[in-house]
C-alpha positions in Angstrom: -4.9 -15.7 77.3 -8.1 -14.6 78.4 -11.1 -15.0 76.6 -12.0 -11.2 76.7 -8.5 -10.6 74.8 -9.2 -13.6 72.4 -12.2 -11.8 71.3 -11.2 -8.2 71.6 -7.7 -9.5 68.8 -10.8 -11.4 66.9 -12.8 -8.2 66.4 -9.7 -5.7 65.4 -9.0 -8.3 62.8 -12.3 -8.4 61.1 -12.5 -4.9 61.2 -8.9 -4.6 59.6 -9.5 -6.5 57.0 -13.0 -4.9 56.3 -11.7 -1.4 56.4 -8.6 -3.1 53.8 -11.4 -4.5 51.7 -13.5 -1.4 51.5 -10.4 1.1 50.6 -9.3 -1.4 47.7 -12.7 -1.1 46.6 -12.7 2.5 46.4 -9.6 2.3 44.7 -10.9 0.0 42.2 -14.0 2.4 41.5 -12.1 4.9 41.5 -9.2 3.5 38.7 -12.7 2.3 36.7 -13.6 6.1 36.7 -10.2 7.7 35.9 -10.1 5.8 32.9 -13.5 5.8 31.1 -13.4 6.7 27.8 -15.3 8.8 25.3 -15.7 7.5 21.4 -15.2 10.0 18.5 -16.5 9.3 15.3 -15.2 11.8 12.7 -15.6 11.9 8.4 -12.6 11.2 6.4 -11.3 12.5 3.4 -10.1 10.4 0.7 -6.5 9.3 1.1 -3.7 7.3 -0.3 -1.3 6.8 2.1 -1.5 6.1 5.8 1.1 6.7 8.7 1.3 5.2 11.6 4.2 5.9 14.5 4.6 3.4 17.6 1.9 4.0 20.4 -0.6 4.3 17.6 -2.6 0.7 17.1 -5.0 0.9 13.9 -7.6 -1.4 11.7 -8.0 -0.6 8.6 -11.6 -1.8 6.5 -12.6 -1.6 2.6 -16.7 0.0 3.1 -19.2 2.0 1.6 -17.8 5.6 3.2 -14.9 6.9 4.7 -14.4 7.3 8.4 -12.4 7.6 11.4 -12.9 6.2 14.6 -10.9 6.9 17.9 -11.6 7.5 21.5 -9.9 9.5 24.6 -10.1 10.1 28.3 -14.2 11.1 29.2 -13.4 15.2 30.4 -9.9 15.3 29.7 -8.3 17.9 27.3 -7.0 16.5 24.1 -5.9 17.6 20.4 -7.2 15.7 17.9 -4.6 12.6 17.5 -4.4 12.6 14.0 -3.6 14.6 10.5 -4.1 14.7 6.8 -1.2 16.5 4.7 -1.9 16.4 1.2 -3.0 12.8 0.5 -1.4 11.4 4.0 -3.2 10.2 6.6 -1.2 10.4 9.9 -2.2 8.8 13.6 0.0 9.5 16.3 -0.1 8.2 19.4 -2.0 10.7 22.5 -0.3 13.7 23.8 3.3 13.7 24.9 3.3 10.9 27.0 2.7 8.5 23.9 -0.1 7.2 25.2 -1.1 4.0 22.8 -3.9 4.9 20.7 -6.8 2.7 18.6 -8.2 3.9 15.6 -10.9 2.2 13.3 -10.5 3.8 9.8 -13.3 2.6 7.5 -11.8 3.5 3.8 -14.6 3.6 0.8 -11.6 4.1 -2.2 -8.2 2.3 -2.1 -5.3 3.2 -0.7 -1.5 3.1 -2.2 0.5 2.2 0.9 0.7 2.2 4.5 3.8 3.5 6.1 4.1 1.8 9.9 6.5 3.3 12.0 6.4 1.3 15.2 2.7 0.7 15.2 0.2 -2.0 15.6 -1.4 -2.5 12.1 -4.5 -4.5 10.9 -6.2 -4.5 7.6 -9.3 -6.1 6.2 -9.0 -4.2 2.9 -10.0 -5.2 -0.1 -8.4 -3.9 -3.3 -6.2 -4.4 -6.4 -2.6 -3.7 -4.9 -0.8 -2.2 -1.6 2.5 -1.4 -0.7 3.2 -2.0 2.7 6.4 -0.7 4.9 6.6 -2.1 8.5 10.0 -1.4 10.2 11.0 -0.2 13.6 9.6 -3.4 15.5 6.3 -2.7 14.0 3.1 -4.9 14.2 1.3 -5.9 10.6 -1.4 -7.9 10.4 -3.7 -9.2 7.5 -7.1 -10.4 8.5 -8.9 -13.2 6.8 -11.5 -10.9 5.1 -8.8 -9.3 3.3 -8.7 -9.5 -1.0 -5.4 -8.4 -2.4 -4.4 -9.1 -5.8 -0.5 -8.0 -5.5 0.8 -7.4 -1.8 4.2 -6.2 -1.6 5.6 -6.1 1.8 8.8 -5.0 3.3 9.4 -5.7 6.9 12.5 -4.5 8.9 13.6 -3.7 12.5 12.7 -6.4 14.3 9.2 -6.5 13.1 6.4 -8.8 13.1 3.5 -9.7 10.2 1.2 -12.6 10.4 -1.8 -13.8 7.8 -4.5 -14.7 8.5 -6.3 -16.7 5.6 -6.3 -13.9 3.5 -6.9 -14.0 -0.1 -3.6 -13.0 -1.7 -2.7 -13.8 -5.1 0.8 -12.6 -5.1 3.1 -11.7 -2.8 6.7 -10.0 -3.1 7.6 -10.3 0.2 11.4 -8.7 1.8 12.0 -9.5 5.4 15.0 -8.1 7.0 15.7 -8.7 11.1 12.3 -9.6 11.4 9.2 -12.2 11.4 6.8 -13.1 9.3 3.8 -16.0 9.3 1.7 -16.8 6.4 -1.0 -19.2 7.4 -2.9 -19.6 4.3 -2.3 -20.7 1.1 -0.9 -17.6 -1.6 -0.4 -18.6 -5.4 2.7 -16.9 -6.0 5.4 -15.8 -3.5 8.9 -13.8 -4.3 10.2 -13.9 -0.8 13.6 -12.0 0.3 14.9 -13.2 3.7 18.1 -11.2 5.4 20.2 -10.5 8.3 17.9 -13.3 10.3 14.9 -13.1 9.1 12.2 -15.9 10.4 9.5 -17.0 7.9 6.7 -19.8 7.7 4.4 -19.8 4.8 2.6 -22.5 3.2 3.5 -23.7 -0.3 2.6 -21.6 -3.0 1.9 -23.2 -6.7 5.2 -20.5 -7.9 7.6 -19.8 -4.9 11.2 -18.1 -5.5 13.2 -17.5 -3.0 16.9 -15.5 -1.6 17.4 -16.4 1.6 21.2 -15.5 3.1 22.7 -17.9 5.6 21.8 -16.3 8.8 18.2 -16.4 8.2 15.6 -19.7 7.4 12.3 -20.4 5.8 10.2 -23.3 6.6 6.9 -24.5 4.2 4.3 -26.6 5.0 
């Protein structure tokens, strides 16, 4: 092959794989753009009860004032993702493609229970007593800055819940189809496992337990 051609094949391939470079690039800006968000920070009323469907990912936090947090798509048309019936706050997941959605909700007065649906749920709450309903292979979590006095949980469809050195003093705890991790220490644990539920919790000074014969508990 003469040189002339050996250089002329050399060229086209640099400027291929320039010209590839640059368009992925451009792509890449252009992706960045597309999705650049826009945070809303909005008031709260007082509530008691939260509701959260799948699609919907939400932290819940014990402060000084109530408030909700959320963001969308920068100039984009949206309706606001989320609702208060009576003493109810609902968050639903972004328009009718169930987009998933985060919300921070910052909660100055305590709250009964919290309904999840499907969701991705955190708390760092501190308070006297929830009730907490997690089914639908739902997502709880309690983070270590949480101070509960009585936590009763019920966990079902294939769900998941998982401590993280949380102050808890007792726990009445029901898991059904579903798993559940307890890494830190809780004084006094009533714990339900059925239909092959999957727990781990460390030992408790008072710890009674009905587990069926398709599910297991380990301590340690």
């Amino acid at each position: 092959m003469k040189t002339s051609k050996i250089i002329l094949i050399a060229f086209l391939s640099v400027f291929c794989l320039s010209l590839l470079s640059f368009m992925i690039t451009v792509d890449r800006k252009n992706d960045r753009k597309q999705f650049e968000f826009e945070n809303i920070e909005e008031p709260l009323a007082d509530v008691s009860v939260i509701k959260a469907s799948k699609g919907v990912y939400v932290t819940l936090v014990s402060t000084d004032s109530n408030l909700i947090k959320y963001s969308h798509l920068k100039d984009s048309t949206y309706i606001t993702p989320y609702e208060i019936i009576g003493d109810t706050l609902v968050l639903k997941p972004h328009g009718q493609n169930k987009q998933n959605w985060h919300y921070d909700v910052n909660l100055s007065s305590n709250i009964n229970s919290i309904i999840n649906n499907g969701g991705d749920v955190s708390i760092n709450l501190n308070q006297d007593s929830l009730h907490v309903i997690t089914n639908n292979e739902g997502r709880f979590q309690v983070y270590d800055k949480s101070i509960i006095n009585y936590l009763k949980l019920y966990v079902t469809g294939n769900s998941r819940s998982h401590f993280s050195n949380s102050k808890i003093k007792q726990l009445e705890l029901v898991a059904n189809n579903s798993k559940v991790d307890i890494n830190n220490k809780i004084e006094s644990v009533n714990l339900t496992a059925k239909n092959h539920a999957n727990i781990t919790l460390k030992l408790s000074n008072k710890l009674n337990v009905n587990c069926d014969s398709l599910s297991r508990y380990r301590i340690y």
